[in-house]
Backbone as CSV, one residue per row, in Angstrom:
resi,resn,N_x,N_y,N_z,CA_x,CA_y,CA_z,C_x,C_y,C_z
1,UNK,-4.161,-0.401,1.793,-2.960,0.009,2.496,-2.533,1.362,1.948
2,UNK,-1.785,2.011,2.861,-1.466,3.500,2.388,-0.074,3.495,2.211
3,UNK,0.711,3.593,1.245,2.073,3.939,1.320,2.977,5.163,1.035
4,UNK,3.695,5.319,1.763,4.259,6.572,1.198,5.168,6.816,0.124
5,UNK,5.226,7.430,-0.946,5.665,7.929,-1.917,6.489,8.908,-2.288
6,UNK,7.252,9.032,-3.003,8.186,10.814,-3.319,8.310,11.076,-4.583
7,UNK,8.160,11.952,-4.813,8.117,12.464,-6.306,9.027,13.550,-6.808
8,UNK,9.746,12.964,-7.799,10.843,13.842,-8.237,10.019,14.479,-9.899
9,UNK,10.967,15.444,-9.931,10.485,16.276,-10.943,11.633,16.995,-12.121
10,UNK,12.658,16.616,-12.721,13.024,17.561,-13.497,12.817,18.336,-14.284
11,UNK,13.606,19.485,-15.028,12.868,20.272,-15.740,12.323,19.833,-17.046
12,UNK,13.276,18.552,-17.541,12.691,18.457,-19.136,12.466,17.390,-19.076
13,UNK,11.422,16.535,-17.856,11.329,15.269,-17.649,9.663,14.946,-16.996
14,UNK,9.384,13.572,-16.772,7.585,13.662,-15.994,7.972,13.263,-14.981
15,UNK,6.914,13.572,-14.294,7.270,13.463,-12.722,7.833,11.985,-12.439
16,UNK,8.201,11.583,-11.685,8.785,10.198,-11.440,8.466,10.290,-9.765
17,UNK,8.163,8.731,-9.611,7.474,8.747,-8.277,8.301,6.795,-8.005
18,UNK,8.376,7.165,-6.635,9.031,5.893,-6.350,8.328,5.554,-4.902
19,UNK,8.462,3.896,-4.384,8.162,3.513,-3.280,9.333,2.958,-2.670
20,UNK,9.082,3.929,-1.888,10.607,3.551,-1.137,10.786,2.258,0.089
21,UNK,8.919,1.832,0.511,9.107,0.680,1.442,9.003,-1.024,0.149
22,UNK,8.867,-0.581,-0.968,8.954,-1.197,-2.153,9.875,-1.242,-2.814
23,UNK,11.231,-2.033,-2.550,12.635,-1.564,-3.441,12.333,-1.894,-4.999
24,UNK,12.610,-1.213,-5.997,11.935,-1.708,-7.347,10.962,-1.338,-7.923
25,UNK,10.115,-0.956,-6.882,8.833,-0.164,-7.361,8.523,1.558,-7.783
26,UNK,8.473,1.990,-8.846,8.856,2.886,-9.402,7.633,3.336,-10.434
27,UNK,7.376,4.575,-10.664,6.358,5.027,-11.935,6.888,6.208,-12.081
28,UNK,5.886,6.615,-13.183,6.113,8.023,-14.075,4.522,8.696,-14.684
29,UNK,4.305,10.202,-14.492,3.334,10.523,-15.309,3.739,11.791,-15.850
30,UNK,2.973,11.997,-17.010,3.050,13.625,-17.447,2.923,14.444,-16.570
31,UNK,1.880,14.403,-15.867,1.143,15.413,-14.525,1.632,14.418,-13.044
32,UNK,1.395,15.127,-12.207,1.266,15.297,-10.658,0.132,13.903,-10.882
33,UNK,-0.771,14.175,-11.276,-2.196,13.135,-10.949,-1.646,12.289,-11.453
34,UNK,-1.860,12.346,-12.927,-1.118,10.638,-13.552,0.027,10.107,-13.294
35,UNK,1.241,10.497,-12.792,1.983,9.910,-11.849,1.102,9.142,-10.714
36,UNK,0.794,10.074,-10.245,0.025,9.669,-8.568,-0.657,8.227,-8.977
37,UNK,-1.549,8.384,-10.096,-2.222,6.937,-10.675,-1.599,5.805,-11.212
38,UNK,-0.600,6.424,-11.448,0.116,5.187,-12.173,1.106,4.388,-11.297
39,UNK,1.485,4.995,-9.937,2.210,4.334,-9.122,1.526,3.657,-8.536
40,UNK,-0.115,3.560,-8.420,-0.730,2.937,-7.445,-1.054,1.734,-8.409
41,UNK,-1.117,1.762,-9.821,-0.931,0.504,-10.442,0.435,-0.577,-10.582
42,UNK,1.896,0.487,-10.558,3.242,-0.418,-10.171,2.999,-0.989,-8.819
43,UNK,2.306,-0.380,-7.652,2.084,-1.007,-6.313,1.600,-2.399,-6.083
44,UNK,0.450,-2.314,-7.037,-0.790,-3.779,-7.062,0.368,-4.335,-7.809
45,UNK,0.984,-4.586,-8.986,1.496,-5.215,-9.376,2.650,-5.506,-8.889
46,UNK,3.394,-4.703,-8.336,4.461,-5.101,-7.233,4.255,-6.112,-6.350
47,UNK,3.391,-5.981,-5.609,2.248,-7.074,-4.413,2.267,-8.130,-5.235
48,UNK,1.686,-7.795,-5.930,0.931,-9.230,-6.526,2.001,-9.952,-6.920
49,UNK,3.364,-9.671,-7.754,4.489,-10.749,-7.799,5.312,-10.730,-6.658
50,UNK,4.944,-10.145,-5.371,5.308,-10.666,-3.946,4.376,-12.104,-3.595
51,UNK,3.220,-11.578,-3.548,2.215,-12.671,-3.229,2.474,-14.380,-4.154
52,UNK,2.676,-13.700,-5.865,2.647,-15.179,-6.238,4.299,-15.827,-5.903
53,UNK,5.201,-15.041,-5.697,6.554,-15.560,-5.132,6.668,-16.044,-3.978
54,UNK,5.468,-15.846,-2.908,5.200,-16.728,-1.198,6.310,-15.751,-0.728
55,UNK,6.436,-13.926,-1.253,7.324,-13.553,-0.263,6.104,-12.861,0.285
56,UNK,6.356,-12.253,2.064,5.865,-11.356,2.195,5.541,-10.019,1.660
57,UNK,4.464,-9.505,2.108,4.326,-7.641,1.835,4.964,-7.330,3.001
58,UNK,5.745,-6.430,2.715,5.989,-5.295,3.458,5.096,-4.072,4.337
59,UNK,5.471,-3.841,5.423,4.773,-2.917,6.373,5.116,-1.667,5.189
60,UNK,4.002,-0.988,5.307,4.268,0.569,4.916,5.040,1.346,6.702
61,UNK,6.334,2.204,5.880,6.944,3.001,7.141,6.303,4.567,7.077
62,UNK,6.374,5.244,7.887,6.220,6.370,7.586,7.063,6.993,6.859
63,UNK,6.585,8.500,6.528,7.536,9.330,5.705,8.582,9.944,6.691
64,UNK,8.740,9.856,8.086,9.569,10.590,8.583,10.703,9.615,8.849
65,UNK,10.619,8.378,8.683,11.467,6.846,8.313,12.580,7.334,7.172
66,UNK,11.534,7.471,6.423,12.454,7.500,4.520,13.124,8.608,4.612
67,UNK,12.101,10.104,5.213,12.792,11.376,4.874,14.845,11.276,5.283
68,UNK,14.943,10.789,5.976,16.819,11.263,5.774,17.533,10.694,5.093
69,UNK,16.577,9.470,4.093,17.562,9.060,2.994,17.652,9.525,1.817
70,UNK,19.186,10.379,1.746,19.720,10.913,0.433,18.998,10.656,-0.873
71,UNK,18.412,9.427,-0.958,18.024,8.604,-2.457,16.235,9.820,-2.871
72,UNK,16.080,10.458,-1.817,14.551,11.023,-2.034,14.779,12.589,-1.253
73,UNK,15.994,12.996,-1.422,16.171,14.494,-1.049,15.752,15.195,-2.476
74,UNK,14.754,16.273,-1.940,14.289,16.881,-3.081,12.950,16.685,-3.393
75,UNK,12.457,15.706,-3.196,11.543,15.180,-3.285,9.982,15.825,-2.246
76,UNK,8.781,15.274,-3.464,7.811,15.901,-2.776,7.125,14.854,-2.321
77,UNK,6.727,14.303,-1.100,6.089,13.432,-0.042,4.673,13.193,-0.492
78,UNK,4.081,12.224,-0.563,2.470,11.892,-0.890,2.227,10.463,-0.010
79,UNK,0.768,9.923,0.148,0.344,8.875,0.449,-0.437,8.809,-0.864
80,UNK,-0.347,7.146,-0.922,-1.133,6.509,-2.172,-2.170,5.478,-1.456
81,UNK,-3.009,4.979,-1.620,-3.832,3.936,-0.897,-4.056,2.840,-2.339
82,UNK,-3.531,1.378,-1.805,-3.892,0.707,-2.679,-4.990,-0.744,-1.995
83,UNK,-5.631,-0.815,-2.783,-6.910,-1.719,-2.496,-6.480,-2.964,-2.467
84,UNK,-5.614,-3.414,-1.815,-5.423,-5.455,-1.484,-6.551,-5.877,-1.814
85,UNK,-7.552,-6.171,-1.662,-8.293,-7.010,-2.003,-8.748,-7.418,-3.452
86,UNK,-7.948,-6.286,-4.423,-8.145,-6.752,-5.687,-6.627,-7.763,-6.269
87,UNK,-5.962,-7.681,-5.049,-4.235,-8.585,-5.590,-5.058,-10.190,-5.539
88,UNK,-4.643,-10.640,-6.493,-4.587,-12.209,-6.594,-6.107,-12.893,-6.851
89,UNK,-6.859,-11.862,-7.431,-8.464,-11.922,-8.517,-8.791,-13.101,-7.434
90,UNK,-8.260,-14.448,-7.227,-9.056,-15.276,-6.547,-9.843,-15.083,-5.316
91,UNK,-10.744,-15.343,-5.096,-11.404,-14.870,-3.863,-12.200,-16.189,-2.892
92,UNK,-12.043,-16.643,-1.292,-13.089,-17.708,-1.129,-13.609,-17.221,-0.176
93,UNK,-15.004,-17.678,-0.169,-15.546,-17.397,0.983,-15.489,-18.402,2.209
94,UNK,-15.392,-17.437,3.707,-14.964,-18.447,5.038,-15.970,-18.071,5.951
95,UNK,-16.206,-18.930,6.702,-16.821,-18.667,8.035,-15.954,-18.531,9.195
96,UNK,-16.404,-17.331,9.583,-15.254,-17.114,10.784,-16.512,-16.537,11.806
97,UNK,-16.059,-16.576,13.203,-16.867,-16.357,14.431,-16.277,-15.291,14.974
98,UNK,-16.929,-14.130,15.542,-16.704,-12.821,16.327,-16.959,-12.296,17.343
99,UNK,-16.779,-11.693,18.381,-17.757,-11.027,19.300,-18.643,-10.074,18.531
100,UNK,-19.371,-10.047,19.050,-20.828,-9.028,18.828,-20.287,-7.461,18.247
101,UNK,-19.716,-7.175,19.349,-18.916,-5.927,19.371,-18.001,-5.222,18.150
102,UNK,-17.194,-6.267,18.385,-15.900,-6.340,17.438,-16.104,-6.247,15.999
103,UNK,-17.237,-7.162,15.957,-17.965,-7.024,14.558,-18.757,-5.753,14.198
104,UNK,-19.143,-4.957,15.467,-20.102,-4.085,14.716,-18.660,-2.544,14.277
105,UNK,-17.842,-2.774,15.549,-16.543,-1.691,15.540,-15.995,-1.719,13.865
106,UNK,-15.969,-2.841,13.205,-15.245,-2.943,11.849,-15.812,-2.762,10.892
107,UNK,-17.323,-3.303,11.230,-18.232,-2.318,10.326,-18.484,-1.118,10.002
108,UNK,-18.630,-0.397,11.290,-18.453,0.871,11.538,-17.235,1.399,10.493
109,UNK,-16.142,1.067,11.141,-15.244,1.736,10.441,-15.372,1.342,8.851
110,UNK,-15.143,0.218,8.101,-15.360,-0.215,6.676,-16.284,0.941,6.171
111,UNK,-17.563,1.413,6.866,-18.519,1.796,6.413,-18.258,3.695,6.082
112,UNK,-18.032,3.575,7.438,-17.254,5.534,7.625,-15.778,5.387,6.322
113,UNK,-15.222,4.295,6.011,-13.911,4.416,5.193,-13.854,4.220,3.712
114,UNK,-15.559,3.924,3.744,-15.664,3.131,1.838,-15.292,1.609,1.778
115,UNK,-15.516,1.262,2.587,-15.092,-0.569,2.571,-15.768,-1.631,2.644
116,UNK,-15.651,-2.347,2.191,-16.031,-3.201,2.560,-15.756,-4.224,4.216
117,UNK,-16.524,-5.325,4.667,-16.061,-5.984,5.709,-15.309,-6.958,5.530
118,UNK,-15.185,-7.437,4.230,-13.814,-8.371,3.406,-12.750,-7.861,3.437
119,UNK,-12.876,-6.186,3.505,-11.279,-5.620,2.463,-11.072,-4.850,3.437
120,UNK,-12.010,-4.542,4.648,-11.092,-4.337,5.816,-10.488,-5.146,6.687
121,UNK,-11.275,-6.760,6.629,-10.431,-7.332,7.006,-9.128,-8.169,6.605
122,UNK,-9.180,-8.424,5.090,-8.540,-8.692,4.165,-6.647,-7.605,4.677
123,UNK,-7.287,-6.373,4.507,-6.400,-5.115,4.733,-5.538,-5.524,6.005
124,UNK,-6.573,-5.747,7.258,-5.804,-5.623,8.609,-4.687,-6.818,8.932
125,UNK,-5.700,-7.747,8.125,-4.513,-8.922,8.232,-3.564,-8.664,7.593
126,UNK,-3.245,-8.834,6.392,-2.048,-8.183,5.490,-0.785,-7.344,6.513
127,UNK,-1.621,-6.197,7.107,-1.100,-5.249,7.600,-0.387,-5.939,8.862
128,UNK,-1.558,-6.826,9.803,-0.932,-7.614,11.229,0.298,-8.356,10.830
129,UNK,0.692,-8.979,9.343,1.634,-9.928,9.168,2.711,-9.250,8.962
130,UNK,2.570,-8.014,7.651,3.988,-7.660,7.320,4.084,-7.125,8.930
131,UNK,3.559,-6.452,9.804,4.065,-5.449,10.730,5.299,-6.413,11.494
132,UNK,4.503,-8.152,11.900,5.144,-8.533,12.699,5.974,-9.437,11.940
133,UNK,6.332,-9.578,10.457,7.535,-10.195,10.093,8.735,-8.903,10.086
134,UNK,7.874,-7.716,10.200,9.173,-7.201,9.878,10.027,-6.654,11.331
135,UNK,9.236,-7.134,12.501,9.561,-6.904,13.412,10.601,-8.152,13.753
136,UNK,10.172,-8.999,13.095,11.121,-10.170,13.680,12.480,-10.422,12.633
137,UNK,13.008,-9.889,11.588,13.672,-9.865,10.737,14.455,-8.632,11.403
């Protein structure tokens, strides 16, 4: 999943980076990069005590969503991508049935994206649920 991010900076301080579709979720690095890395580890771990609490994940919003809230004026805009399929180490294997098609379309893409066919589908679902709990909330 890709989320969007903002990064504040003072002068005698490390960058500080927050997720704003994540209330709570928050990091810090010396640099631009290690910030950038270290929020994508508060992310997984954010998830992951969503997941073992039976709350939902959250839809990622865009940045043009967040941009007019005061709390991230100033701020410099990034996407982070974090890998779901490593939240919750357990893993089972299922048999599931497809069209022909459909199956080769997700391959395709997994393959053009660095993925796997677990962790794209792993990903889309995730993504199909928060979209439509948060539509119904």
């Amino acid at each position: 999943m890709r989320y969007p991010v903002v990064v504040h900076k003072d002068p005698e301080s490390d960058y500080g980076v927050t997720v704003p579709d994540l209330p709570g979720c928050f990091s810090a690095g010396e640099t631009l990069d290690e910030a950038l890395e270290q929020v994508v580890e508060a992310i997984e771990c954010h998830l992951e005590g969503l997941l073992l609490d039976n709350e939902p994940i959250p839809a990622p919003q865009t940045i043009e969503y967040h941009q007019s809230n005061l709390d991230y004026a100033g701020g410099v805009w990034a996407f982070v991508t974090v890998d779901i399929t490593k939240l919750s180490g357990k893993t089972r294997r299922v048999n599931i049935t497809l069209p022909e098609r459909v199956l080769s379309l997700m391959d395709k893409y997994a393959y053009e994206h660095g993925e796997t066919r677990s962790g794209f589908i792993a990903e889309a679902a995730i993504e199909y649920i928060a979209s439509r709990e948060s539509n119904t909330s």
